[in-house]
C-alpha positions in Angstrom: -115.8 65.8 -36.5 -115.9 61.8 -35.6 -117.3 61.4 -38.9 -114.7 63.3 -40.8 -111.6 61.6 -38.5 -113.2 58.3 -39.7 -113.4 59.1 -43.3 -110.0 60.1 -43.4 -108.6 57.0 -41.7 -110.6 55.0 -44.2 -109.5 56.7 -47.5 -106.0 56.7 -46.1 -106.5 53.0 -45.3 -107.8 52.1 -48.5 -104.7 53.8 -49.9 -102.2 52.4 -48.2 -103.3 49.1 -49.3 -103.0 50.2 -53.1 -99.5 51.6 -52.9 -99.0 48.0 -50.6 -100.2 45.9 -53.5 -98.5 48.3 -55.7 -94.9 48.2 -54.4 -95.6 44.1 -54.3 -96.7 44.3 -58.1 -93.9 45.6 -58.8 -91.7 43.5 -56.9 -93.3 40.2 -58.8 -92.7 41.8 -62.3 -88.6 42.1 -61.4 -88.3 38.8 -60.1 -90.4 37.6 -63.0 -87.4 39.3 -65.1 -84.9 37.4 -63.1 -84.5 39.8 -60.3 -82.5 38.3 -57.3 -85.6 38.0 -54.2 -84.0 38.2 -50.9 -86.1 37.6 -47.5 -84.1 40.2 -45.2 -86.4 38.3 -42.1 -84.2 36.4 -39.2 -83.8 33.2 -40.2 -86.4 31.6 -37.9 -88.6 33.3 -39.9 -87.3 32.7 -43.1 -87.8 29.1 -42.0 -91.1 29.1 -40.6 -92.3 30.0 -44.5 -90.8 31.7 -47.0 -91.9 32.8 -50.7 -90.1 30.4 -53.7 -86.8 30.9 -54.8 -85.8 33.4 -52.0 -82.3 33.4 -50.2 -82.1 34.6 -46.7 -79.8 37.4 -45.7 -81.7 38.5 -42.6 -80.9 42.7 -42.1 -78.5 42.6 -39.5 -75.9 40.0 -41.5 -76.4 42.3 -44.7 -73.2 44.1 -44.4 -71.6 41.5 -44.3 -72.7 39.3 -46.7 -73.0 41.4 -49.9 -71.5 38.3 -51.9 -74.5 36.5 -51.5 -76.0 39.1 -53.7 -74.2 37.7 -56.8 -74.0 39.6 -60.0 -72.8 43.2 -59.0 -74.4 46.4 -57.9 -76.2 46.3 -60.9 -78.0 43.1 -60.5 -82.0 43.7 -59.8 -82.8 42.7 -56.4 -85.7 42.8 -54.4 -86.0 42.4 -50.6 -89.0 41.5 -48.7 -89.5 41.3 -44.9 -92.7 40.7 -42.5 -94.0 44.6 -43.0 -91.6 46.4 -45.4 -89.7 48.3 -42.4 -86.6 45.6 -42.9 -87.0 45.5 -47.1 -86.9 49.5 -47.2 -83.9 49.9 -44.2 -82.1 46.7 -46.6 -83.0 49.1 -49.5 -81.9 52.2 -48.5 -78.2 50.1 -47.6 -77.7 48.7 -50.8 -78.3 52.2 -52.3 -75.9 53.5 -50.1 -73.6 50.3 -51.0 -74.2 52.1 -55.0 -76.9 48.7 -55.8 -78.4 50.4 -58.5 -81.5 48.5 -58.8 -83.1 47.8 -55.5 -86.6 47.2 -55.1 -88.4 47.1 -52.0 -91.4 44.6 -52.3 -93.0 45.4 -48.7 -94.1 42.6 -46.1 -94.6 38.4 -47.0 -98.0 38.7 -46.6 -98.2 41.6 -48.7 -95.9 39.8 -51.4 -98.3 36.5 -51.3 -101.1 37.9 -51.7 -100.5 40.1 -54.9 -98.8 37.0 -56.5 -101.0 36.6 -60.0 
C-alpha cells in the first residue's frame, strides 16, 4: 500500500510540474505577442525581484486600478504571482470584469524558469 501511495504522489508530482511549466509556456508566448505581464505580488515583493517589463498591481488594489491595464478588456494580459493562487484569483476577476483574454502564468519561479 506504501508503495502504491508513493507512486501516486510521484506521478501526480511529476504532473503537476508539466501543466506548471505548461501554463508558464504559455504565459511567455502571449507576452512574446505583446501581452500586458502583470505581477499581482505586494509590492515588497514586486520590489525584492520582479520578471522584465512587468507592472505591479498587487491583488488587493486590482479593483481599483483596472486603468493600469491599458488597452481594454480585450487586451491580452497575463498575471503572475509567487505560486499561481494570486494570478488565478486576479484571473478569475478580470473574467468576471468581461477581460477577455486573461492568462494565468502560475508562480515567479515557475515563470523564470520556463523562460527559453
Amino acid at each position: 500500500m506504501k508503495k502504491w501511495l508513493v507512486g501516486l504522489a510521484l506521478a501526480l508530482g511529476i504532473q503537476g510540474a508539466v501543466l506548471a511549466s505548461e501554463r508558464a509556456e504559455t504565459a511567455w508566448q502571449w507576452v512574446d505577442n505583446g501581452a500586458l505581464l502583470v505581477d499581482v505580488r505586494t509590492p515588497g515583493e514586486f520590489n525584492a525581484g520582479h520578471l522584465p517589463d512587468a507592472i505591479n498591481v498587487p491583488l488587493d488594489q486590482l479593483p481599483a486600478r483596472l486603468d493600469a491595464l491599458g488597452e481594454g478588456k480585450a487586451q491580452p494580459i497575463v498575471v503572475y504571482c509567487r505560486s499561481g493562487n494570486r494570478s488565478g484569483q486576479a484571473q478569475m476577476f478580470l473574467n468576471n470584469k468581461g477581460y477577455s483574454q486573461v492568462h494565468n502564468g502560475g508562480g515567479l519561479v515557475e515563470m523564470q524558469d520556463s523562460r527559453h
